[in-house]
PABAKOL-782999 format. One line per 5 residues: their letters; for each residue z, x, y of N, C-alpha, C. Coordinates in nm, 2 decimals. Layout:
BEGIN
A> Z,X,Y,Z,X,Y,Z,X,Y ~ ...
//
This chain:
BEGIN
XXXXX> 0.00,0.08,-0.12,0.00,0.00,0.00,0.00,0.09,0.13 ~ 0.08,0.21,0.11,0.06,0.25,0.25,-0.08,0.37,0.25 ~ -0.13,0.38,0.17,-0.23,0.43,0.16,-0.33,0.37,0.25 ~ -0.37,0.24,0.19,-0.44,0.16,0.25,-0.40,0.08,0.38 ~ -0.31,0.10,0.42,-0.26,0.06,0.54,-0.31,0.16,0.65
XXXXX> -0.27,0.26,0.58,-0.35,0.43,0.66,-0.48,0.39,0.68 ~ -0.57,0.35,0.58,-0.75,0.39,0.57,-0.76,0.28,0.65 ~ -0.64,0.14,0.69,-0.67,0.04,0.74,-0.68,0.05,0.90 ~ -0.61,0.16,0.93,-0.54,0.18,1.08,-0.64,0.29,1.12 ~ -0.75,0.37,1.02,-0.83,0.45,1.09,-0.98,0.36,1.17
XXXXX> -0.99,0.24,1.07,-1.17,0.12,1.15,-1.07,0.05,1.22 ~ -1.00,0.05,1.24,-0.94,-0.10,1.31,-0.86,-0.07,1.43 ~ -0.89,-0.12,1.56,-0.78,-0.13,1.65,-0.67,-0.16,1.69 ~ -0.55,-0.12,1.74,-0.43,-0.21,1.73,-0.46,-0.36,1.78 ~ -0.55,-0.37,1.85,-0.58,-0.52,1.94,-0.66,-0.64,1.84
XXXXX> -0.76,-0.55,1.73,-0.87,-0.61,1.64,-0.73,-0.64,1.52 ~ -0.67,-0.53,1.50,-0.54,-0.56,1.40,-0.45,-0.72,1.44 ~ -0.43,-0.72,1.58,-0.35,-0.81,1.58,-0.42,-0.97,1.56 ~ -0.53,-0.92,1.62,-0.63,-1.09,1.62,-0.64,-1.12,1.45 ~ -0.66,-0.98,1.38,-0.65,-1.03,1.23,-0.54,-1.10,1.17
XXXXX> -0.38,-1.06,1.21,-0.30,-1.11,1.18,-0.28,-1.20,1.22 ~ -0.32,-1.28,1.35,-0.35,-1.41,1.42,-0.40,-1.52,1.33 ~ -0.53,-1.44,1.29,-0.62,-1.55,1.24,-0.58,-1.56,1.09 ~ -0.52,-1.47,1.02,-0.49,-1.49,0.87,-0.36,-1.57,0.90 ~ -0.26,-1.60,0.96,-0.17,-1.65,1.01,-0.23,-1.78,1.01
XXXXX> -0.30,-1.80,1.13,-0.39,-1.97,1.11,-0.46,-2.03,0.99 ~ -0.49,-1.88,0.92,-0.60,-1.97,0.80,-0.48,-2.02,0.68 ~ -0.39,-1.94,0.66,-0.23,-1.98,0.57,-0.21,-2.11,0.60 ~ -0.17,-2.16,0.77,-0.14,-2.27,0.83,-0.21,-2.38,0.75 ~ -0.36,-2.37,0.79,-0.47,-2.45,0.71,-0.45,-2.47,0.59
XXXXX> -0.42,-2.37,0.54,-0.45,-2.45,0.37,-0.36,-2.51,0.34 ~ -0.27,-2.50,0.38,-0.13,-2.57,0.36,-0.11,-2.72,0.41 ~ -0.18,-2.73,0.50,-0.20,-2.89,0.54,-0.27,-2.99,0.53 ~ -0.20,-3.03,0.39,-0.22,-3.17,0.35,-0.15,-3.24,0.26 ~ -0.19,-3.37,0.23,-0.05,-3.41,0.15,-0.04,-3.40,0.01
XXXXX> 0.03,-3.36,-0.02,0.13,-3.33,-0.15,0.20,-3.41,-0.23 ~ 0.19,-3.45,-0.36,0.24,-3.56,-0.45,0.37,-3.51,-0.44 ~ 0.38,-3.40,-0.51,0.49,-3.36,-0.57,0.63,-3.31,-0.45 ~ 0.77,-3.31,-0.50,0.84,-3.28,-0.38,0.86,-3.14,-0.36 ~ 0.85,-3.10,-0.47,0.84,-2.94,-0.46,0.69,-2.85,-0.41
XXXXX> 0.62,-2.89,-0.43,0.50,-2.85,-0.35,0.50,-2.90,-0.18 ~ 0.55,-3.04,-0.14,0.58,-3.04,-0.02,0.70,-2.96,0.07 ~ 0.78,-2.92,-0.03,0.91,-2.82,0.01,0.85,-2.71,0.08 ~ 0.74,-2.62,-0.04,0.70,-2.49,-0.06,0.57,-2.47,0.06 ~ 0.48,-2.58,0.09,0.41,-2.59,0.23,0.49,-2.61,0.33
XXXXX> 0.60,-2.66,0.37,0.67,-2.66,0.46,0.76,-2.54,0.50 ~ 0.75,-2.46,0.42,0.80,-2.34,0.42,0.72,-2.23,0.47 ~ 0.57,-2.24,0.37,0.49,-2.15,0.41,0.42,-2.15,0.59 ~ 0.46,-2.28,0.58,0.36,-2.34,0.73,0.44,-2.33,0.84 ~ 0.61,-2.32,0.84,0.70,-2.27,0.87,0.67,-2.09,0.93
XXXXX> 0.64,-2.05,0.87,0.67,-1.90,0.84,0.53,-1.83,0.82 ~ 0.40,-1.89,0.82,0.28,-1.80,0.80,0.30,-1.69,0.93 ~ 0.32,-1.73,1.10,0.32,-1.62,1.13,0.41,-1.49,1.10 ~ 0.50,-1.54,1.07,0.61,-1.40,1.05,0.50,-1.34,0.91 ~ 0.50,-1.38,0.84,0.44,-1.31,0.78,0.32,-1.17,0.74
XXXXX> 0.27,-1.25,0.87,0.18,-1.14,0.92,0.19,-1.06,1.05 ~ 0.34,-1.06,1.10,0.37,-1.02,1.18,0.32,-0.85,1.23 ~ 0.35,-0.79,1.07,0.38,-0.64,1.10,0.19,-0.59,1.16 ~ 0.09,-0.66,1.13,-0.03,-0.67,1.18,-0.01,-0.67,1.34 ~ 0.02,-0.75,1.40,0.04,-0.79,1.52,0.10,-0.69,1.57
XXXXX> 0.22,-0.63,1.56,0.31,-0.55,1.63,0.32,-0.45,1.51 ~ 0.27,-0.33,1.57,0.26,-0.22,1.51,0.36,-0.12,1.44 ~ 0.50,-0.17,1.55,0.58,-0.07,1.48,0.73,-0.17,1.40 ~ 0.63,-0.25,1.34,0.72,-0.31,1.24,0.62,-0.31,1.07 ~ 0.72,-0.22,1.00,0.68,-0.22,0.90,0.64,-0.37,0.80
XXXXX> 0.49,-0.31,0.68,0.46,-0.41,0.60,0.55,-0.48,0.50 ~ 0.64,-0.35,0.46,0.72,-0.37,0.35,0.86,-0.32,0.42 ~ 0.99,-0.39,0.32,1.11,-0.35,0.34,1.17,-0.25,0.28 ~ 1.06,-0.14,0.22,1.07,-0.04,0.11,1.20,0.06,0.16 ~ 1.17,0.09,0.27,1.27,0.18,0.34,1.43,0.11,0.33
XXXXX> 1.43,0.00,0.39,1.59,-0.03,0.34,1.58,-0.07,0.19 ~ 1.54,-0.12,0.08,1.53,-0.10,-0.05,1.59,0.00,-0.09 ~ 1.53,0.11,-0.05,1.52,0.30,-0.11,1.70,0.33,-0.05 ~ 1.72,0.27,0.03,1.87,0.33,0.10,1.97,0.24,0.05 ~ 1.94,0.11,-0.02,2.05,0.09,-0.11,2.06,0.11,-0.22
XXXXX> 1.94,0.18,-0.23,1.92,0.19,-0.44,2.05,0.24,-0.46 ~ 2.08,0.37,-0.41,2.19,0.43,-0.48,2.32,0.36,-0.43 ~ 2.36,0.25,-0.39,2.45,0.21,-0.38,2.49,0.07,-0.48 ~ 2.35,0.03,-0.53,2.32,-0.05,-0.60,2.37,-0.05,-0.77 ~ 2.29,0.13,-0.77,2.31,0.18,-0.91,2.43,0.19,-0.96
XXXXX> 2.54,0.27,-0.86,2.70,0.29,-0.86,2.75,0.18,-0.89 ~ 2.68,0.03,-0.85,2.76,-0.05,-0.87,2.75,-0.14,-1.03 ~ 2.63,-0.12,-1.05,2.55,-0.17,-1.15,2.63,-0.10,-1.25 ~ 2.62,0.04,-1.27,2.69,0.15,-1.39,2.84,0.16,-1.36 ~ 2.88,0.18,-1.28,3.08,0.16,-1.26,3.15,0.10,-1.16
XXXXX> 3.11,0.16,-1.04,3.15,0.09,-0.93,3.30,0.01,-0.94 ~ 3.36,0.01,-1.03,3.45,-0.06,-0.99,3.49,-0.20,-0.99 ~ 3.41,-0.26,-1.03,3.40,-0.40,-0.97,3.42,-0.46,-1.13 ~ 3.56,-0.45,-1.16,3.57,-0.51,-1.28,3.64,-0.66,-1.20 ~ 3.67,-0.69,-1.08,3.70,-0.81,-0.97,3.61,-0.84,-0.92
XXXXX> 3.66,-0.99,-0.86,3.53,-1.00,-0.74,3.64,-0.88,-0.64 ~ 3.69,-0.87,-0.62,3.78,-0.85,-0.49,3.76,-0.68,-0.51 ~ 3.71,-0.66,-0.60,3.67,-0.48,-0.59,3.51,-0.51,-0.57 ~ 3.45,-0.61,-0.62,3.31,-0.65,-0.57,3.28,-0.55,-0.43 ~ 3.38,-0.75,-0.34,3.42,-0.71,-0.20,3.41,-0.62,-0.14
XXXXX> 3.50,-0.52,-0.21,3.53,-0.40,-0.08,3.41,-0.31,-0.18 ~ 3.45,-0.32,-0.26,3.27,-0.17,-0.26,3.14,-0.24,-0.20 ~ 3.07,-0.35,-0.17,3.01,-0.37,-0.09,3.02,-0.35,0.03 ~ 3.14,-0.39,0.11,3.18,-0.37,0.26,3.24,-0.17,0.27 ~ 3.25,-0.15,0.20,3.24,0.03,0.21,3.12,0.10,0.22
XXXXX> 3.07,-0.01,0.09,2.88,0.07,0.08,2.78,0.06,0.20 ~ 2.85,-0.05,0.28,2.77,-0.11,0.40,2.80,-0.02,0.49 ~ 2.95,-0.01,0.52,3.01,0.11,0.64,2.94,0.24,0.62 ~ 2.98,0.29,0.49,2.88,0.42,0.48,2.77,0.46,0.52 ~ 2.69,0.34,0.49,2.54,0.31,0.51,2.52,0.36,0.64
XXXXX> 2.57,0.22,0.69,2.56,0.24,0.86,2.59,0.34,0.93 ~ 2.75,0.43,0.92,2.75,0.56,0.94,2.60,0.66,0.89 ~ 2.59,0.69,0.81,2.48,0.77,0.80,2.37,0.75,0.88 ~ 2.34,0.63,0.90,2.19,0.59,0.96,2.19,0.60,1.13 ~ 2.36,0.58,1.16,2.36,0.59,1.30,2.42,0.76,1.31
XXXXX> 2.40,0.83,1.25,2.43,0.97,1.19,2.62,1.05,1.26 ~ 2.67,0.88,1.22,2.83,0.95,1.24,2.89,0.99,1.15 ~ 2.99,1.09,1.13,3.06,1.08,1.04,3.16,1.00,1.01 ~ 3.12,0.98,0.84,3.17,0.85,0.81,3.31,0.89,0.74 ~ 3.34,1.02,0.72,3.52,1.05,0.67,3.60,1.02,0.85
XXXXX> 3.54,1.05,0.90,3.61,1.06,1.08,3.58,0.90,1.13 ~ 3.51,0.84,1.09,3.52,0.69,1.13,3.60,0.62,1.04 ~ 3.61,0.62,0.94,3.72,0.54,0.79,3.87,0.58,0.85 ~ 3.86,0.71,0.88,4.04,0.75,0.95,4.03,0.70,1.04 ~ 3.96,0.66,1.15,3.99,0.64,1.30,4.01,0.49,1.23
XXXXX> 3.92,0.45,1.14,3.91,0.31,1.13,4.07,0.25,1.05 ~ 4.10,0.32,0.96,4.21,0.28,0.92,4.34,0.32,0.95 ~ 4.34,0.43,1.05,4.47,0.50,1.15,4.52,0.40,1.24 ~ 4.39,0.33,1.31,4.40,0.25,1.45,4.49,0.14,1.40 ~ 4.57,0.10,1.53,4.66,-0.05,1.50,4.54,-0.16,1.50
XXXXX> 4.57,-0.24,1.41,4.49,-0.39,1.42,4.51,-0.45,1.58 ~ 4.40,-0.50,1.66,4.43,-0.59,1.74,4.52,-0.66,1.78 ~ 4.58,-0.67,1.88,4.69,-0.79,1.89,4.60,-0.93,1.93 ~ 4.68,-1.00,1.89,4.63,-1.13,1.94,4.54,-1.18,2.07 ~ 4.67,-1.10,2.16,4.62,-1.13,2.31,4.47,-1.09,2.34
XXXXX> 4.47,-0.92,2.28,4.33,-0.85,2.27,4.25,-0.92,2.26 ~ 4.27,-0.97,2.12,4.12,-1.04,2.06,4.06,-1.19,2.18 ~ 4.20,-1.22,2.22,4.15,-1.37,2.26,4.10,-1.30,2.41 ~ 4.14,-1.24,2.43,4.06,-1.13,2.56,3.92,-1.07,2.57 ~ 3.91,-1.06,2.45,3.77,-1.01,2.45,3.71,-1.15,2.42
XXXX> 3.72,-1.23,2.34,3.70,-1.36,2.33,3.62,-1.46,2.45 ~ 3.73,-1.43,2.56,3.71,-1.49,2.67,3.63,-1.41,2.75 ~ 3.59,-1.28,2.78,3.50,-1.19,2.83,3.36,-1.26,2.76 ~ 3.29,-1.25,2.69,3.24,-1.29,2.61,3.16,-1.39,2.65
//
């Protein structure tokens, strides 16, 4: 796919690119409308017809990727840990190896360190009430 996304981006203009995702967007719309016996096929066009343009969005706007391969590839290995041990003989070890796998995640991607954010994060007092309803009302 990104092969040909490449050989696609060398004949085509970003402007010719987006009218294509325009018009494949409208032709989706099209076939989709008409009526439908079944309730499940009327569900599944109201969905599609819903959502054809997003679909062909990453045409239109260039610096949105075709595929979600890149976040895919960054939880594989958080996935695997969980799949083979992880812990999660709970839901409640579920829980928190998810909401850790996420924090880490995030740390890395925003390139903090994530042993110096977990201490600050677990060192710091919890909010007081007042705080929160403070920020609340800022807000």
């Amino acid at each position: 796919m990104i092969q040909l996304k490449r050989n696609f981006a060398l004949w085509i203009t970003t402007s010719e690119q987006a009218e294509a995702g325009l018009e494949l967007s409208s032709e989706l719309d099209e076939l989709v409308r008409r009526e439908y016996c079944n309730p499940s096929n009327r569900r599944l066009a109201g969905h599609v017809r819903a959502r054809a343009l997003n679909w062909f969005w990453f045409l239109i706007d260039p610096t949105i990727a075709a595929t979600n391969h890149e976040a895919e590839q960054g939880l594989r290995g958080a996935v695997v840990n969980r799949k083979v041990w992880g812990g999660n003989r709970t839901w409640a070890g579920a829980q928190v190896q998810a909401t850790l796998m996420t924090v880490l995640r995030t740390c890395w991607q925003r390139l903090i360190p994530p042993f110096g954010f977990l201490v600050q994060a677990i060192c710091s007092p919890p909010p007081s009430r007042y705080q929160a309803e403070t920020v609340n009302q800022i807000h």
